[in-house]
N, C-alpha and C positions, 0 to 999 in steps of 0.2 A: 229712315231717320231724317231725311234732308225735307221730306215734304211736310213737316212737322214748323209749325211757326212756332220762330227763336221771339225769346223775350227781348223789347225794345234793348234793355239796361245791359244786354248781355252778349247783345251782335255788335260789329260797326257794321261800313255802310255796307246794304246788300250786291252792292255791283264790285265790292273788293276793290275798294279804292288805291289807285296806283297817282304816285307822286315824281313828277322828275326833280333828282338831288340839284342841280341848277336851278331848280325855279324859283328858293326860298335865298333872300340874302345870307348872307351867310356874317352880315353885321350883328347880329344876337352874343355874339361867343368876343363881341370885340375887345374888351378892356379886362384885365384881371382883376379879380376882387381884391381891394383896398379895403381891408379892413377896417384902418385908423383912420380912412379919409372919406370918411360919411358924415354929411351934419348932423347933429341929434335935432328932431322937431322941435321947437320951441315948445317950454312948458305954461300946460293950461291946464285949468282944474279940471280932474277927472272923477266925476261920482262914482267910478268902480274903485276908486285910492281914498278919496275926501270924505264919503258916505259910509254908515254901516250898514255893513251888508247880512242879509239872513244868519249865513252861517258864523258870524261874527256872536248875533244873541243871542244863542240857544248852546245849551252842553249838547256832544254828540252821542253814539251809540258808546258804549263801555267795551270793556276788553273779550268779554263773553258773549257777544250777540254776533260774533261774524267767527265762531271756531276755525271754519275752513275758507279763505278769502275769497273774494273775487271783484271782478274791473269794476269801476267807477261806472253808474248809470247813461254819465255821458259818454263810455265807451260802450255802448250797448251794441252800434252796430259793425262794432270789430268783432266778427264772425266769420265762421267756417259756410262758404255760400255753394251751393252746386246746383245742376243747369239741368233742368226737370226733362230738357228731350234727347239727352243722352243715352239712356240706358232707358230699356224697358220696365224695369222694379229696382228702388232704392236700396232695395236688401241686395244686389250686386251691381251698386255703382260708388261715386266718386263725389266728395266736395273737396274744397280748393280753399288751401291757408292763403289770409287776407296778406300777401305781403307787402303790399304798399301800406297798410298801417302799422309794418315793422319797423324796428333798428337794431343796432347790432347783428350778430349773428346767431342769436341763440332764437328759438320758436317755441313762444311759452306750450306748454303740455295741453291747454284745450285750443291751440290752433290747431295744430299738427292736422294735415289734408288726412282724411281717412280714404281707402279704398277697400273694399270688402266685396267675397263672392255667395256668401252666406249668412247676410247678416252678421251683427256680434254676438261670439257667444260668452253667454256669463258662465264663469266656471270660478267653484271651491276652489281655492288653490289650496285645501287641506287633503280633497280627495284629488288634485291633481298628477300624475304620472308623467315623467320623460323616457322612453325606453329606447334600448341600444340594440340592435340587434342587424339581423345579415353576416359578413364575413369579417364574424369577430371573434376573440378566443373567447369570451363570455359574457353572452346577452345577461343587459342588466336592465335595471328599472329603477330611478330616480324619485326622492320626492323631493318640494320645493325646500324641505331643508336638508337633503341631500347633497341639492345642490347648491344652495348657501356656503357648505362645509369646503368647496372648492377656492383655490385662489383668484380673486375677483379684481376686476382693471374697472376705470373710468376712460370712457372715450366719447368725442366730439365727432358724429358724422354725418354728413345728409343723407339721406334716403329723398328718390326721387323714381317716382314711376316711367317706364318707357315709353309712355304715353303722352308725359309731359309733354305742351308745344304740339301734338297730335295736328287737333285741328288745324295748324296754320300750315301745314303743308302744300294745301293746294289755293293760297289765299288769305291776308287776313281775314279772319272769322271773328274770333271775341274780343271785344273791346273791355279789356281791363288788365293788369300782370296777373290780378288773381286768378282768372278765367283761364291765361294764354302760357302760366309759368307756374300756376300756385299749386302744383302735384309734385310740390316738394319741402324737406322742413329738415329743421337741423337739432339736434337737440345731444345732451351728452348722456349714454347710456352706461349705467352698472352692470357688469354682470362677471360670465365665467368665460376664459377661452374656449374653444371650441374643444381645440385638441389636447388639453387637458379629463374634457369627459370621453375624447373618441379614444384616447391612449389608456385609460382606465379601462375599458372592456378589453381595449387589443386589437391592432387591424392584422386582419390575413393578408398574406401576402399575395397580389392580386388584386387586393380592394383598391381600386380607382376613384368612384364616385359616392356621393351621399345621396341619400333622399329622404331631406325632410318634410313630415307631416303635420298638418295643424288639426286642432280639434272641434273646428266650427264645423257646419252644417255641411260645408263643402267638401271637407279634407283636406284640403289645399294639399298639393305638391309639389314640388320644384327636385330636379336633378340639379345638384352642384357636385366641382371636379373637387377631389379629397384633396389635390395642392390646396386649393384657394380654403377650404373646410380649416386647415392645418394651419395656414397664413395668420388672416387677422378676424375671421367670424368670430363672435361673441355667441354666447346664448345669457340674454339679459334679460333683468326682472325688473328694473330699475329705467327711470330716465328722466331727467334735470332735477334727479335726487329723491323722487317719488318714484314709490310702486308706477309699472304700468297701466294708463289710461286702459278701460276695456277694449273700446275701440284699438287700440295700438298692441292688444295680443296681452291683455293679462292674463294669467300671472307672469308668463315666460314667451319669448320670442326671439328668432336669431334676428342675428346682426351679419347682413353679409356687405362689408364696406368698398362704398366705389362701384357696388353692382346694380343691376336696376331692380327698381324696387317690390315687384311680385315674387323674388327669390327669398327675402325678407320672410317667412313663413313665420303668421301670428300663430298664438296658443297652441305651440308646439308640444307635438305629445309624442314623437317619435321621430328616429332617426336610425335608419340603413342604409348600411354599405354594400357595397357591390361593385359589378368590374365594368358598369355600363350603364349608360343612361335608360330610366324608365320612361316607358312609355314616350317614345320619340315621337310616335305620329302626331301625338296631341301636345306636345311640349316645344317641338321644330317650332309651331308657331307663335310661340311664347321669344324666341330665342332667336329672330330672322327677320329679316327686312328684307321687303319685296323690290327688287328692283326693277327698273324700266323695260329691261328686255325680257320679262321673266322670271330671272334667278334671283336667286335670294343670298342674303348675304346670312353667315348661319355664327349660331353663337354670339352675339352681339350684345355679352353682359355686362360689359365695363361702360357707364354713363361717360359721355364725353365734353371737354370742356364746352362752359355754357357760363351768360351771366346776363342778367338783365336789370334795366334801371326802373326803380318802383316809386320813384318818384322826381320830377313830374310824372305821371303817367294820366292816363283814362279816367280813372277811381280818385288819383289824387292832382289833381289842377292845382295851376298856380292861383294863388289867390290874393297875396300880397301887393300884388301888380309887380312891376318895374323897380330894378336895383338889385341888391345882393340875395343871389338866391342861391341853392342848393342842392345838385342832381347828386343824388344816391341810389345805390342798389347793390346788387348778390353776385358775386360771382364762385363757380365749384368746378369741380373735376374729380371725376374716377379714380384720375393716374395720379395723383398728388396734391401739394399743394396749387395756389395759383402765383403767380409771380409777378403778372401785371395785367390792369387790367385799364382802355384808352376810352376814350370819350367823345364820342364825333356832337356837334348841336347842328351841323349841314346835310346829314344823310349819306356819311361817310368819306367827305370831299376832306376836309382834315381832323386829324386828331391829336387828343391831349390825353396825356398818360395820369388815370387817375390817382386819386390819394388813398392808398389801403390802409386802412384802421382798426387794430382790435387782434384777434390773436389770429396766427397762420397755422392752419393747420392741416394735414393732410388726408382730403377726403371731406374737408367740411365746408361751409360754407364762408365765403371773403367778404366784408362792409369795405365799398368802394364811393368816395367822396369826390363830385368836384364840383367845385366854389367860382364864383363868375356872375358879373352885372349882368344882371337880363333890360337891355332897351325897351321891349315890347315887341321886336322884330318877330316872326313866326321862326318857330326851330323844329327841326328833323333828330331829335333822339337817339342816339347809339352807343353800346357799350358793347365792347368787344374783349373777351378773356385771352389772355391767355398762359398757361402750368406750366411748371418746374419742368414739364420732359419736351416741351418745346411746340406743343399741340396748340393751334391757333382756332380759335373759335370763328367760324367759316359764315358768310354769306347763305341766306336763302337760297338763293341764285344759285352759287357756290354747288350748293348739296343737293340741289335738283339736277342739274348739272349732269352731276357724279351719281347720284340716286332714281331720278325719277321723283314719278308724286304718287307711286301707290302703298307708300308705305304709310301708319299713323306713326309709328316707332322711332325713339332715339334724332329725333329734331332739335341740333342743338343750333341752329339759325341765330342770324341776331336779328334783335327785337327794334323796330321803330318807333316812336311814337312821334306823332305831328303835333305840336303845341301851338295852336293860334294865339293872335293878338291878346286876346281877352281872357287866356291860361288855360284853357278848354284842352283838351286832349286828346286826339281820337288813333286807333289802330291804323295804320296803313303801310305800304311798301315801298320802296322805292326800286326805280332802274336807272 
């Protein structure tokens, strides 16, 4: 894979550029935004205000020519983008939600990163099937209005792959948050509790684990422990209020919240119980991180605090020039809510506690704001999370450290970006 030439737009530099946190002033972050104490430019005639413009003389489309909507032509290139020398065949690999062209916390329905092992498969959801079976008092079988007939919750979670952040393990590699963060998406799912359907069949006593199955090409399956089954997993049909995206597991798919996201099992068609996990040899390495000596760290399903700023970044440069500008980004965690999330513009030499906005919720994703005259000075980027259970989102450094670099898994590093004079943005590291 590494002998394989990366696309210009999709690498930074190839020698992994390292930055010392001293070397950049640290004058950028100097004066707090004054809102009220900006001159307004003096007014001059503006032909975009004065003139009329095209769509000023024409009627537009009527209420019937656009049934089902979609973005403004000028957003055409907010898309879902993925990085051709990844994976061998598209039909099991990965693209990456734009999130430098988000806000708030919510990710409309056709961003959401997709990741798939067998392609997507189209399925009736009329001849659709859930079945229950293993160590149960009585294997049953589902249909999608079956399981409509259950009582059903609204919930706000992220899902994010353990893969996320992969490549920067041994170096920045992709220049952009999409590329480097964007195997992650938030959105609010409908659906049934889990342990509403597993207590309708009946668990033996004994039963431990689950394993659910998907109905695409691959099967997909994942071991999960029946605590966490019984906790807060969903099995949802639903999400930000629409049926499921095919890609996203139509008709039905679990929700397993906080964990990483190939446990997720799309186009769920089955679900048993038992006293043990399936197929360990092949699943260990779904569920461990390799570490430096060797060993592996095992079970490693809870995503750990993480957050990144999407703007400025790579993708999206400053463009305005110099004055009141505005660093935002995401921040999430497994273990709960997040609680605060700081702001270095030096490369981590000081920080500022940013502004959370929007709803908190646990297990979803945070909009963090902060506000500050940009001089033009060059800035070092940093955001650093940190949850409700007191988990601090850790240095590169930090987790190579304690980790090693052979793992791709569960890299919740913090992210830099370098912003030149002229708004430009590029991936890099600091020591």
């Amino acid at each position: 894979m590494n002998n394989r030439k990366k696309p210009e737009t999709e690498i930074s530099n190839p020698a992994r550029r390292k930055l010392l946190a001293g070397g950049l002033a640290a004058s950028g972050a100097a004066a707090a935004l004054a809102i009220g104490g900006r001159q307004a430019a003096a007014a001059a005639p503006d032909p975009a205000i004065t003139k009329i413009q095209d769509w000023n003389r024409y009627l537009g489309d009527g209420v019937d020519e656009r049934p089902y909507g979609f973005p403004s032509e000028h957003e055409k290139e907010v898309v879902r983008r993925s990085v051709s020398w990844l994976t061998a065949d598209p039909k099991s690999s990965v693209n990456f939600t734009p999130l430098h062209e988000l806000d708030g916390i919510i990710t409309p329905n056709g961003l959401c990163f997709e990741r798939h092992h067998g392609g997507i498969a189209d399925i009736d959801p009329a001849q659709h099937r859930l079945m229950i079976n293993g160590m149960v008092d009585t294997p049953l079988v589902f249909t999608m209005e079956d399981l409509k007939r259950f009582p059903r919750e609204n919930r706000v979670y992220f899902l994010e792959c353990a893969a996320n952040s992969g490549m920067e393990w041994r170096g920045a590699q992709l220049n952009g948050c999409q590329y480097t963060h964007g195997m992650v998406h938030n959105v609010m799912y409908t659906g049934v509790p889990l342990k509403h359907i597993l207590n309708e069949a009946g668990i033996k006593s004994g039963g431990k684990w689950i394993l659910p199955e998907g109905a695409d090409a691959s099967g997909m399956t994942r071991s999960i422990p029946l605590e966490k089954a019984l906790d807060d997993c969903l099995v949802a049909f639903k999400m930000n209020g629409e049926a499921l995206r095919p890609e996203q597991g139509y008709p039905v798919r679990l929700v397993v919240p906080g964990w990483e996201g190939n446990m997720w099992v799309k186009w769920l068609r089955r679900i048993e119980i038992g006293d043990q996990p399936w197929q360990m040899r092949e699943e260990t390495s779904k569920y461990t991180d390799l570490m430096e000596d060797g060993k592996a760290r095992r079970f490693t399903w809870t995503m750990d605090v993480k957050s990144v700023i999407t703007n400025p970044s790579p993708q999206a440069p400053i463009t305005h020039g110099k004055g009141q500008t505005v660093v935002t980004g995401v921040a999430w965690s497994g273990h709960g809510k997040i609680k605060r999330v700081d702001v270095s513009i030096d490369g981590g030499r000081n920080w500022e506690t940013a502004r959370l906005d929007g709803p908190s919720l646990s297990k979803s994703l945070h909009r963090f704001y902060h506000d500050f005259n940009w001089d033009g000075s060059e800035l070092l980027l940093q955001s650093r999370a940190i949850d409700e259970a007191g988990n601090i989102q850790p240095t590169k450094n930090e987790l190579r450290a304690a980790r090693g670099q052979n793992s791709i898994y569960h890299n919740n590093g913090i992210q830099t970006w370098h912003v030149k004079a002229d708004g430009s943005a590029e991936n890099v590291e600091v020591s």
